[in-house]
C-alpha positions in Angstrom: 100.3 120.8 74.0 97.9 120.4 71.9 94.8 118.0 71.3 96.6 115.8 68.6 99.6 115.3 70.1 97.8 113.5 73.1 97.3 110.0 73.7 95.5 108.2 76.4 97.0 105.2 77.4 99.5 103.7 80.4 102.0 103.1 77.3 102.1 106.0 75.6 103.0 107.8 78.7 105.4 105.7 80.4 107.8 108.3 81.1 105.4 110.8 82.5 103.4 108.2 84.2 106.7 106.6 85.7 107.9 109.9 86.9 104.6 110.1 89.1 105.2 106.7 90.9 108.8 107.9 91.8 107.3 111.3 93.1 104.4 109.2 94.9 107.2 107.2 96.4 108.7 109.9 98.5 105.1 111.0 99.2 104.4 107.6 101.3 107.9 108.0 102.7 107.0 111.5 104.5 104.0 109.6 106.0 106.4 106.3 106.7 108.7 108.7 109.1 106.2 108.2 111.4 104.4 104.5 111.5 107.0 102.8 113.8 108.5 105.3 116.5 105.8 108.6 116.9 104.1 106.4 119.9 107.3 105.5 121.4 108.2 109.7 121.4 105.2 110.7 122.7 105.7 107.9 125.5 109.8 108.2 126.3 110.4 111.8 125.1 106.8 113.3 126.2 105.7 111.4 129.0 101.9 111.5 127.1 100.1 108.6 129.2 96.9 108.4 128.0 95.9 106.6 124.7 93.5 109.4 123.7 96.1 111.7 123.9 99.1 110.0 122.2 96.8 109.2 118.8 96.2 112.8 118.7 98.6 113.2 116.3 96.7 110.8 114.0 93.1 112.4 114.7 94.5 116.0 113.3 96.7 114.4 110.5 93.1 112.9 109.3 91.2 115.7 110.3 93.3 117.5 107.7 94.1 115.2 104.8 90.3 114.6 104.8 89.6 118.3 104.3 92.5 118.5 101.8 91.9 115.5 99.9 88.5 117.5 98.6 89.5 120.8 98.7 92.4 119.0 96.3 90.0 117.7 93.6 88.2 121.0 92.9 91.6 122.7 93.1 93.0 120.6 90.7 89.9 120.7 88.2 90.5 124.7 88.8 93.8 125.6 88.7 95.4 122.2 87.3 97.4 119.4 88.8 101.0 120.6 89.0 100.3 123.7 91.4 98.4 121.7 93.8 101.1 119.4 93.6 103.9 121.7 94.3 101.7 123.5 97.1 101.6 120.0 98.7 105.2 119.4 98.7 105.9 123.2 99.8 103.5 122.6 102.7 105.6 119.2 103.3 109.4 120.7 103.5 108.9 122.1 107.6 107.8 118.7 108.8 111.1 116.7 109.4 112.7 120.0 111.1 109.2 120.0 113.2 109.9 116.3 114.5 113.6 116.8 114.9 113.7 119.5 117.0 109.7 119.8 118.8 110.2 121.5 122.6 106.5 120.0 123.5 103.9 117.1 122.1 101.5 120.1 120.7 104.5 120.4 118.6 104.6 117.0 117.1 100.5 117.9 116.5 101.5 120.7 114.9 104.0 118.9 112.6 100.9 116.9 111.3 98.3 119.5 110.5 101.0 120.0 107.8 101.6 116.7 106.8 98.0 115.8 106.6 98.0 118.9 104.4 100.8 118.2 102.3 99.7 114.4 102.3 95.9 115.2 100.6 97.5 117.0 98.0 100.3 115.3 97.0 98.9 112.1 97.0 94.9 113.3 96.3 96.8 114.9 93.1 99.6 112.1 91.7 96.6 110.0 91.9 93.9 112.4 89.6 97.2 112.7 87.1 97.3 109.2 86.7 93.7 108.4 86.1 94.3 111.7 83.6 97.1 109.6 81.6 95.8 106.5 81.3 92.7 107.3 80.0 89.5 103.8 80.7 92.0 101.5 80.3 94.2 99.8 82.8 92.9 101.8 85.4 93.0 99.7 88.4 96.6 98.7 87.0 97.3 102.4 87.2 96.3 102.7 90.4 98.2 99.6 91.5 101.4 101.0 90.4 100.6 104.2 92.4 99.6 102.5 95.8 102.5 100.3 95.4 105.1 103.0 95.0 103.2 104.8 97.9 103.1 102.2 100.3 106.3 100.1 99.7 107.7 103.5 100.4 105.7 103.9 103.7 107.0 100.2 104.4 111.1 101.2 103.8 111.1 104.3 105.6 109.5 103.1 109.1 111.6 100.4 108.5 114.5 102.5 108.3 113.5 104.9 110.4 113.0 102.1 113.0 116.7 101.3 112.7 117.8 104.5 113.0 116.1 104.6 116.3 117.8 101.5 117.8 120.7 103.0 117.0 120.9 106.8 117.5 117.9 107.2 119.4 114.4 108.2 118.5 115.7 112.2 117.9 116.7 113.7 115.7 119.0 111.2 113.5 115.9 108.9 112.2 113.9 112.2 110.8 117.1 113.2 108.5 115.4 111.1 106.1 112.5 113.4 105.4 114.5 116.3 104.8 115.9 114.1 102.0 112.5 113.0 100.6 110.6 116.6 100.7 113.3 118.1 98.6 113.6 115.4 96.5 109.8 115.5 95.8 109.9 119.3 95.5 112.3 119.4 92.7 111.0 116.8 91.3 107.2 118.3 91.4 108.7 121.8 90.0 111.0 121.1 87.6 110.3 117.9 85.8 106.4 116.9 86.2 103.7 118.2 83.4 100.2 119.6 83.2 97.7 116.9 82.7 94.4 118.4 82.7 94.8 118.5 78.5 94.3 114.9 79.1 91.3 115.0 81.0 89.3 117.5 77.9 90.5 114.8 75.5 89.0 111.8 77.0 85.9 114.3 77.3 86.0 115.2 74.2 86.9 111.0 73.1 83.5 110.1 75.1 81.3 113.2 74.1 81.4 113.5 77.7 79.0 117.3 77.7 76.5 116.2 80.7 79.1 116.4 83.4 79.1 120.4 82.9 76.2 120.7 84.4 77.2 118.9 87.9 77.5 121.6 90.7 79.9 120.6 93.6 77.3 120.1 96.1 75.5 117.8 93.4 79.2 116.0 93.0 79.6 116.0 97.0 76.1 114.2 97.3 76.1 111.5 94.8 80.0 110.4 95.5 78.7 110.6 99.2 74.8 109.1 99.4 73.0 109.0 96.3 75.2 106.4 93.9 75.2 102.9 95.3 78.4 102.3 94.0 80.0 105.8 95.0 78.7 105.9 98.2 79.7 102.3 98.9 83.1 102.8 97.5 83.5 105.8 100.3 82.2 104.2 103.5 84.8 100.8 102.7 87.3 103.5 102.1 86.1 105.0 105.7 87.0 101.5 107.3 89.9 101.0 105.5 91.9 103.8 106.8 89.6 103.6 110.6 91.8 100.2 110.4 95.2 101.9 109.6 94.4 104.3 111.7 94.2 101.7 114.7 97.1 99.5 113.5 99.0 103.1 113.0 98.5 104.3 116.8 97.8 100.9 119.1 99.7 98.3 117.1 102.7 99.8 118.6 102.2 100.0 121.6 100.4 96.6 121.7 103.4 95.2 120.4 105.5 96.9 123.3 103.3 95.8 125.7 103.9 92.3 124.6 107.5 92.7 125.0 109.0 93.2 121.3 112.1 95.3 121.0 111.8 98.7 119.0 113.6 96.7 115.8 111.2 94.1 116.2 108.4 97.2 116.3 109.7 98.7 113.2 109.9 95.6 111.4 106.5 94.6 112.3 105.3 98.2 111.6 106.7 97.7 108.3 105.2 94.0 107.2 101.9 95.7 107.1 102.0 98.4 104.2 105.1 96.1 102.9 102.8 93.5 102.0 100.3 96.1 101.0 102.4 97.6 99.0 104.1 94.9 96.8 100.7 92.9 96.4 98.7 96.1 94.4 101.0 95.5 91.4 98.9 92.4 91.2 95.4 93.2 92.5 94.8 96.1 91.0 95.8 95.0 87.5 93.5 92.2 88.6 90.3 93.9 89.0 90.9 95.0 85.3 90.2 91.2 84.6 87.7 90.4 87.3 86.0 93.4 88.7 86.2 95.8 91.1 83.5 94.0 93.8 85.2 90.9 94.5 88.1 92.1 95.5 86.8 95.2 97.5 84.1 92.7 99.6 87.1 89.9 100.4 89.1 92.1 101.0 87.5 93.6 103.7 87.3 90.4 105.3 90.4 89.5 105.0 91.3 92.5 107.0 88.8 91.9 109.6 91.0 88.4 109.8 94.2 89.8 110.0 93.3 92.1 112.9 91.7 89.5 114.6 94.6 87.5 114.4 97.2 89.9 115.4 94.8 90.6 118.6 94.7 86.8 119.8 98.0 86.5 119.0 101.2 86.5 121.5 104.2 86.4 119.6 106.2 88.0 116.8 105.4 85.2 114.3 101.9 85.6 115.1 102.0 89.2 114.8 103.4 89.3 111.5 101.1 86.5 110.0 98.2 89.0 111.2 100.3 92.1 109.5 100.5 90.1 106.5 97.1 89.2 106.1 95.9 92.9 107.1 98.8 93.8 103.7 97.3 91.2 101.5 93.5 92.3 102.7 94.4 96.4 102.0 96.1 95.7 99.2 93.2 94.1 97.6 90.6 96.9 98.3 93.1 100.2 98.0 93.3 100.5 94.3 89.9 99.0 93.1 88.0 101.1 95.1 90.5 104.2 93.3 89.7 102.5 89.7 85.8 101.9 90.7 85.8 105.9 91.3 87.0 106.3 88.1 85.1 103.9 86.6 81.5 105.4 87.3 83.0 109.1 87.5 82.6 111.4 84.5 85.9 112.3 82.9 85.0 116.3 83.8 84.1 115.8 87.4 86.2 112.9 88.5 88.7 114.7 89.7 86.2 116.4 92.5 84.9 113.0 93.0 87.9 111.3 93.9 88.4 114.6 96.4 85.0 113.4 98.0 85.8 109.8 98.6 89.1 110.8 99.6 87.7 113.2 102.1 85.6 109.9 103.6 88.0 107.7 103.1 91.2 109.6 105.1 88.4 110.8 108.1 88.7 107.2 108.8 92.3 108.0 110.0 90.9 110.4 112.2 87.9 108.1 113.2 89.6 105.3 113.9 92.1 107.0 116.1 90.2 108.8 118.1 87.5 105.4 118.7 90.4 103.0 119.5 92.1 105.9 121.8 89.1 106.3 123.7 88.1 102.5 124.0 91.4 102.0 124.8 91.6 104.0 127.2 88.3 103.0 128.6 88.6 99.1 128.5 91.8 98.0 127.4 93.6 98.1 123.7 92.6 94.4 123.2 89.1 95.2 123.1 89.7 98.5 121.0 91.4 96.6 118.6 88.7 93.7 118.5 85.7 96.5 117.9 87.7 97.6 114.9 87.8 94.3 113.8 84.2 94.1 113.7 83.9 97.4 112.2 86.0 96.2 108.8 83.6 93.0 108.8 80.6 94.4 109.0 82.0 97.4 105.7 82.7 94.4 104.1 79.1 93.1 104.4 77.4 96.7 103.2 79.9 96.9 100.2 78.2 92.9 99.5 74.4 94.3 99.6 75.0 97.6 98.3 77.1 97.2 95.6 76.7 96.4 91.9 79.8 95.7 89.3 81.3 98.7 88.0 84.0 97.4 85.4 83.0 97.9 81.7 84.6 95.0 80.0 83.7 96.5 76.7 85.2 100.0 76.1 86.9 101.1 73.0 90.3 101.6 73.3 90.9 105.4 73.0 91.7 106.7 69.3 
């Protein structure tokens, strides 16, 4: 490919750029196989008691998307995109036969050190391509579109998979699913993707972008991390974001057992949550291209905050699903703008390790999150475990309010 036959723009590469969502869509639904009946297996199948112990399988699955996630950006600004992609998916394919067929729990642990793996960079890398294609424009559109693929797909597979499970049982039938997606998304990845890295040296070239050389990784690591107000604020809201899904993704389960739902009304109430989330990026994130990144990332912190607080002093399914909804509506608003306000501030030739870094914060959250609301759990009850997490999301929301400034240019030239 060479320089003149690239063009920035979400337009001029529709078909490449649609492509990604599709592959991005069976990404979320390897991670969906799990949201509504992993607790319930460690509980029926396992005999795992403790709370601690039964989100174990979400501390390691953070634990190792975090690492990936950054290890994912500098590979990709190495090596390129597509390999890291097709790594991911490779690193995907054992998974589903993993679940189906695990002798033990450690197993099931196992099973996610992979996925975490294959996760950060499949999803770290459809996510860098797409910032590639789409050049300063549209961005947080672009990054609606992804989230939305990703997380309806989350959405219909624990759906799914929670109907499978009502029906056959929780083993193996419901995990025939992922076999489907991970050589779907393999094929996909090898055969029909392209490089986009060319893209990335145009919009360099474009912005006389020479500065960013210069950036070591440590000096990348530091200012996405600590030294940028905006960077750093971006990554400690995308730290509480997924400390909250990691909560809803372990306790909300069982809390909803424990309140005497059925394991269809679990799987449907598993899958309002990154449903709503989902369908509703088309919409913010296309939205923060009109009226900033800030806004929408402060609120919607808050309006997660609400929606676990009302799910927690709730005690029925209509109340539960209000509180998933407004937990969707509340993620959905703050998941691609903080994705578009990384690109925004990041220099074309090092964005792709900067996204790694906030990625890296934002997935420890998983871990985080699991691990605090196992052991308060454990210690005092889920309802108070889930109330402290609650608190947690408000109070991100109030350091994203002090700390950050606006980071939308409303005046950039279009690219040539």
């Amino acid at each position: 490919m060479t320089t003149h036959s690239i063009q920035l723009g979400l337009r001029e590469n529709f078909a490449q750029f649609s492509l990604l969502v599709v592959v991005n869509a069976f990404v979320g639904a390897m991670v969906g196989l799990e949201r509504s009946i992993l607790p319930a297996v460690a509980e029926q199948e396992f005999h795992v008691a403790a709370r601690a112990a039964i989100l174990s399988f979400i501390v390691v699955f953070g634990l190792t998307k975090a690492a990936t996630n950054y290890f994912a950006g500098r590979l990709c600004d190495r090596f390129g995109r597509k390999h890291v992609l097709v790594a991911g998916w490779l690193a995907a394919v054992p998974v589903p036969f993993i679940l189906m067929w695990a002798p033990n729990w450690e197993w099931v642990v196992a099973a996610n050190v992979l996925l975490g793996a294959s996760q950060g960079l499949t999803w770290s890398t459809t996510v860098i391509m797409k910032i590639d294609l789409v050049g300063p424009q549209k961005r947080g559109l672009a990054m609606g579109l992804n989230e939305f693929a990703g997380y309806l797909a989350v959405a219909g597979s624990a759906l799914a998979t929670g109907w499978l499970a009502a029906r056959y049982g929780l083993r193996p039938q419901p995990f025939y699913l992922g076999v489907v997606y991970g050589v779907a998304g393999l094929l996909l990845s090898t055969l029909v993707v392209r490089e986009t890295k060319h893209h990335v040296a145009h919009e360099a070239r474009l912005n006389n972008d020479a500065s960013a050389e210069s950036l070591s990784q440590r000096e990348i690591f530091l200012r996405t991390s600590v030294g940028d107000r905006n960077l750093s604020s971006v990554s400690q809201a995308g730290l509480v974001n997924n400390l909250n899904d990691g909560m809803a993704w372990g306790l909300f389960p069982l809390f909803y057992a424990a309140a005497g739902m059925t394991i269809e009304q679990i799987g449907l109430l598993v899958a309002i949550y990154p449903g709503v989330w989902g369908v509703a990026q088309l919409f913010t994130g296309a939205w923060s291209d009109t009226v900033g990144r800030k806004g929408l990332i402060v609120w919607g912190m808050w309006v997660q905050a609400g929606g676990i607080a009302v799910t927690v002093a709730s005690s029925g399914f209509s109340g539960y699903a209000f509180g998933a909804v407004l937990l969707g509506l509340g993620t959905a608003m703050v998941y691609p703008t903080l994705l578009a306000a990384i690109g925004d501030v990041a220099q074309p030739l090092w964005r792709a390790s900067a996204v790694g870094v906030y990625r890296l914060w934002r997935d420890l959250g998983y871990a985080i999150g699991a691990l605090l609301a196992g052991v308060v759990a454990d210690a005092f009850g889920v309802k108070p475990a889930i109330w402290l997490v609650a608190a947690i999301t408000f109070a991100s929301g109030l350091v994203a309010a002090v700390r950050m400034t606006e980071t939308l240019r409303r005046n950039v030239a279009r690219p040539l």
